[in-house]
N, C-alpha and C positions, 0 to 999 in steps of 0.2 A: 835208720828209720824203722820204725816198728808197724805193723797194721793189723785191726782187726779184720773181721770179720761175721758178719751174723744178720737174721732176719729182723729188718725192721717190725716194730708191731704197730699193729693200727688198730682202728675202732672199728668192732665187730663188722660193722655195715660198710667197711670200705675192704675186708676183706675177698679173695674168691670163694665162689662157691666150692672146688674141688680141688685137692692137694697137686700143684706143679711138678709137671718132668722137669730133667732140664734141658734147657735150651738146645736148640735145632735148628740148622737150615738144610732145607733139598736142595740140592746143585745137581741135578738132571743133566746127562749129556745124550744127543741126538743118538740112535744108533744106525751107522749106516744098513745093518743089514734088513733094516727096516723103516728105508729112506720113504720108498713109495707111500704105504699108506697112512705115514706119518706126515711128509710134507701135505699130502691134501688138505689136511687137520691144521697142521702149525701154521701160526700166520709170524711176518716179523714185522714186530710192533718197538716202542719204547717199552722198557720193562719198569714197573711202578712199583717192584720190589728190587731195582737196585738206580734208586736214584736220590738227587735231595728231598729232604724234607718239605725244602717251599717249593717242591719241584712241581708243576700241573699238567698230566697227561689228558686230553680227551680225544673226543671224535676218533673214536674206535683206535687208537693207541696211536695216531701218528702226527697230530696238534699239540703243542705242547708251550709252556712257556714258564716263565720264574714268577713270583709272587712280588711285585713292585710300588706298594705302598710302602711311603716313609721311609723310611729306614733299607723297606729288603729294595727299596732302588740301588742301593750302593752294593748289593750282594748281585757275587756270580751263580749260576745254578745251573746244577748239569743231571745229565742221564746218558745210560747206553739202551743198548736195544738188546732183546732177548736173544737172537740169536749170532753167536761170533763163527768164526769161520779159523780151520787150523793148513790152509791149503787151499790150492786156486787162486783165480784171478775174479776180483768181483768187487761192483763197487755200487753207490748208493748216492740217493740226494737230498739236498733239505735248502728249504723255499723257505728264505724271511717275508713273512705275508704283510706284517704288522709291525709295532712301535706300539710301546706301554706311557701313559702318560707320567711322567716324572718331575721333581720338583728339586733340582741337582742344582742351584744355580754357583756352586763351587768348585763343577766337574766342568771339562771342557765339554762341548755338544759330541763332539765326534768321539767320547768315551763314556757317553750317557745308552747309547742303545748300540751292543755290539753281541757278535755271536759268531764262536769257535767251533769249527765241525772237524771232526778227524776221528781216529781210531783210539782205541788201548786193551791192555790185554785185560782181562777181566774180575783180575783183583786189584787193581787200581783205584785209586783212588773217585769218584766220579766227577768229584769240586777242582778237581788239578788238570784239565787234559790242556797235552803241552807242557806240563812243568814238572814232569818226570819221565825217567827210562822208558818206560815203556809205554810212552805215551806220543801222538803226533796231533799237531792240531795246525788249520789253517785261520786265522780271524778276518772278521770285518775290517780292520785296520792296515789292512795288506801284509800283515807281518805270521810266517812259519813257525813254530815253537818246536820244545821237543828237548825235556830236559833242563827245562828253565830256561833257556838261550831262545831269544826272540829274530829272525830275521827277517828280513825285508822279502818277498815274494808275492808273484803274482802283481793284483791289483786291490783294491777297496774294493767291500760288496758292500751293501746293507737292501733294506726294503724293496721288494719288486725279483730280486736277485734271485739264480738257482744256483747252489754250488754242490757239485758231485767229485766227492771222495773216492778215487779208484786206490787198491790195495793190489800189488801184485805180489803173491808170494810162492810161485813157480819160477819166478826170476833165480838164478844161480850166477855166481855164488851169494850174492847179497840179492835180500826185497828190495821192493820200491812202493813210493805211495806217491800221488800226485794228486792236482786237483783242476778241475774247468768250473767255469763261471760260463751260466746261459747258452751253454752249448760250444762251446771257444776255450781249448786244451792250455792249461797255463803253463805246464811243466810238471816233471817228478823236484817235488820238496825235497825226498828225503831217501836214500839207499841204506839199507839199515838189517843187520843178522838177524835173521827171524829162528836160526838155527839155535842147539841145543848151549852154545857159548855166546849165544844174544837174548832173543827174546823168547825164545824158548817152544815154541810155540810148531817149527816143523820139522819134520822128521828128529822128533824129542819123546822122549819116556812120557805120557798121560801121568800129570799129578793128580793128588786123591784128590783136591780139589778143582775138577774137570775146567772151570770157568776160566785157570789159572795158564790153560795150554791153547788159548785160543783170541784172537783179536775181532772185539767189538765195533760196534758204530758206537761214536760219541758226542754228545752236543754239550755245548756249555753257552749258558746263555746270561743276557744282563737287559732286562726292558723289552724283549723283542718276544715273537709271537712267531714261530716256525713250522712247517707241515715237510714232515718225510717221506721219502718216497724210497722205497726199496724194490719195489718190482715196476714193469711196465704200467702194469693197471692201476698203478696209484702216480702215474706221469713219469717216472722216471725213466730218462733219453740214456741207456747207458754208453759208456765209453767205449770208441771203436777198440774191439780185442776183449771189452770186459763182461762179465754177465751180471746179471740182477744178482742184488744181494740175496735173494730167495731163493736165488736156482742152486746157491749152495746145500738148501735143503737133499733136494734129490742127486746132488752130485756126491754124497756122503761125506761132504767137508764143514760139516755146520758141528756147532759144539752151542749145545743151552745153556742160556745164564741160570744164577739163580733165581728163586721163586719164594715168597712167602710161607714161614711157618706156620702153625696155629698161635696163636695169641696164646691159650695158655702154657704155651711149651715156651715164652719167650719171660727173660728177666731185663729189670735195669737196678742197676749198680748206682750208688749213692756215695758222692767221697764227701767225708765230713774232715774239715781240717783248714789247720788256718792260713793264711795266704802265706806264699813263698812256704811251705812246708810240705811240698814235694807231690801233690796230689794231682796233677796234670800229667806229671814224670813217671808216678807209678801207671795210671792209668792209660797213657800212652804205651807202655810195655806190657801189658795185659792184652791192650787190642793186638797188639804184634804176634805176640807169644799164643795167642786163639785167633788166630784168625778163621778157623771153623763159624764164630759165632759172628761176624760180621757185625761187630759193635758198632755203634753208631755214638760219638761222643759228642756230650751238647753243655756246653759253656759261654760264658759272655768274652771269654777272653778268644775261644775259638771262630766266635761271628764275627770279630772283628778280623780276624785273619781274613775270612769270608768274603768281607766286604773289602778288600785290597783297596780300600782308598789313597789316590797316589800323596804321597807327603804327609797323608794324618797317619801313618803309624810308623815312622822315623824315629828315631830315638832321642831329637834333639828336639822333635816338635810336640812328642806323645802327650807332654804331663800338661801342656797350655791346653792342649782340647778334649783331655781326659774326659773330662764332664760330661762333653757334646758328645763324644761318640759311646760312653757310657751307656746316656739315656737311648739313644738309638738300641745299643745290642740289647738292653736289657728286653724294648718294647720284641724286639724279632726273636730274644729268648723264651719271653710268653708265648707266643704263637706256635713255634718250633715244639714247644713242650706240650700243648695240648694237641699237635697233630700227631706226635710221636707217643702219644697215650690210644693213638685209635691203629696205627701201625705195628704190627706184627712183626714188629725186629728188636734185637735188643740193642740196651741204651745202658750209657755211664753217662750222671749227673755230674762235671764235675764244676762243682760250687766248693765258696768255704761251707753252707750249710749247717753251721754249727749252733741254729738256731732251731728248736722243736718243731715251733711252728710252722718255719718254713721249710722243713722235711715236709709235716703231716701235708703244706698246703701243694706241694709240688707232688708226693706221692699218692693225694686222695684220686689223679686222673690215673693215674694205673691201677686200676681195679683188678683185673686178671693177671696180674705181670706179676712173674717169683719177683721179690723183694730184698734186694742186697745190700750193706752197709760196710763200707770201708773205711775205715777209723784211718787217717795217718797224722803219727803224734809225730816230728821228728826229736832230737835229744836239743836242751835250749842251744848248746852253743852252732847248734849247725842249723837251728831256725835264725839266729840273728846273723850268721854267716849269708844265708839266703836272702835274707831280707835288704842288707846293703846291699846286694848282687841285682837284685829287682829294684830297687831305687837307685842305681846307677845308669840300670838298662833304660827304664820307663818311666820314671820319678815318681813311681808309687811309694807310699812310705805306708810300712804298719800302723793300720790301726790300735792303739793302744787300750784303748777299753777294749778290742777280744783280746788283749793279754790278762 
């Protein structure tokens, strides 16, 4: 596979005013020896620099909910919270206040408004919690995650409900995480190495990127409307034995998430190329290989991952309802794309795009963003190799006028 590389060119008037760095994020960590006049200062809030896209924080950073028109009803949407913790016992809560009106009549009800609260370390994914290593998550459906494996735990919450996340990681030789529901202890879900050969996280080498050595709050939501609480004064009843997730500030075990760059310090990435010709593949090993720059990738074939609807993305049933859920991603792909032209992070487009127009029309919102172009041609017999591979998988078949 071959790729370019180079700046797209625009019309005078969609360019920036002043030549780009490049790209940036601060990842700030707390410094204990200046716990005191920094906790006064710090609040812990959701952080709106490292969450979804349709994600909506307000009322002073502790109300939040997903974006559930059309289409983004069938999407999960997550966030963590600014400050993680690499030590101690401390734990937090979050109140489903509300239900999003939705129009699902193909989902069952009890998997129309649901919401995952747990931890993860800080380079994690924030659309995934529970469905990888380092990630733990309790849902509305009574079921434990954690690595992709769902189990049965606890009870059902939803609307009206408080559910507080304790994290113990003074525990030796393994942590613990557990969870209550409206003041009533349900159990430890999960015992799990927080050490230097698990999760890395204590009594471990500080990586360069600090957010990496330390375990967040995490919510993942779908339809619902949540308010958190991390300290007393925002209601949170904590756990006999636990403290507020804020008292980590002054106890010197708190670790900052990241935070927003400048916009013009930030780029997005353009893959031009034609389907099943490797541009997801490369692109996915670019966000790997930087993880400094906290990519953020945005495609129609990614929102469908998104939106995990059960049985529409199976392999025997994908190419019947291709159409349906087409039009869906595409309409949450417009939205996604113009909120991510006002967000100060960077982004990979990855589309075929091999159309001018629909470059200029996708990249005239990025106005301030360095502008990148990634050509991937592959050689013909290894695109038609790919191509029966993707029509066996999904029953997409080439289109043949972009041959």
């Amino acid at each position: 596979m071959a790729t370019a590389k180079r700046e797209l060119e625009l019309p005078d008037g969609d360019k920036p005013e002043s030549v780009v760095k490049k790209a940036k994020v601060d990842d700030p960590v707390s410094d204990s020896s200046a716990s005191g006049p920094r906790s006064q200062k710090q609040r812990v809030v959701l952080n709106p620099a490292d969450c979804d896209l349709d994600f909506d924080i307000e009322d002073n950073g502790l109300k939040s909910s997903g974006l559930h028109q059309e289409g983004f009803a069938y999407c999960w949407s997550g966030a963590r919270a600014n400050v993680g913790i690499n030590g101690g016992k401390y734990c937090f809560g979050c109140k489903i206040v509300s239900t999003q009106p939705v129009d699902m009549e193909d989902t069952p009800p009890d998997q129309q408004h649901v919401c995952r609260v747990g931890t993860s370390r800080g380079d994690d994914p924030v659309g995934k919690l529970g469905e990888t290593e380092q990630s733990f998550g309790f849902g509305g459906t009574g079921k434990f995650s954690h690595g992709g494996n769902f189990l049965n735990f606890g009870e059902k919450f939803g609307v009206g409900d408080t559910i507080i996340c304790a994290i113990d990681l003074e525990s030796k030789p393994l942590a613990t995480i557990g969870f209550a529901k409206n003041g009533k202890w349900l159990g430890t879900a999960k015992q799990f190495d927080a050490g230097s050969n698990g999760l890395g996280v204590v009594d471990s080498a500080v990586k360069e990127r600090q957010c990496e050595s330390a375990v967040f709050p995490h919510i993942l939501l779908k339809n619902v409307v949540v308010v958190m609480q991390f300290s007393v004064e925002q209601g949170l009843i904590p756990v006999e034995g636990y403290k507020s997730w804020v008292s980590a500030l002054d106890d010197g075990n708190s670790v900052l998430g990241p935070t927003f760059c400048n916009m013009k310090d930030c780029e997005v990435m353009m893959m031009v190329g034609l389907p099943a010709s490797g541009k997801t593949t490369w692109a996915e090993k670019w966000v790997k290989d930087h993880p400094e720059k906290r990519y953020i990738l945005l495609g129609t074939n990614l929102i469908l991952e998104q939106m995990k609807v059960p049985g529409l993305l199976r392999k025997h049933n994908y190419s019947e309802r291709f159409q349906c859920l087409m039009g869906r991603a595409n309409a949450i792909f417009d939205v996604l794309l113009s909120r991510a032209s006002r967000t100060p992070r960077n982004f990979i487009i990855d589309q075929t795009n091999v159309f001018k127009s629909a470059r200029k029309r996708k990249l005239r919102l990025f106005v301030n963003f360095r502008k990148i172009a990634v050509v991937v041609f592959p050689k013909p017999e290894d695109l038609k190799i790919r191509s029966v591979k993707r029509f066996k998988e999904m029953g997409k078949e080439q289109i043949m006028f972009c041959l």
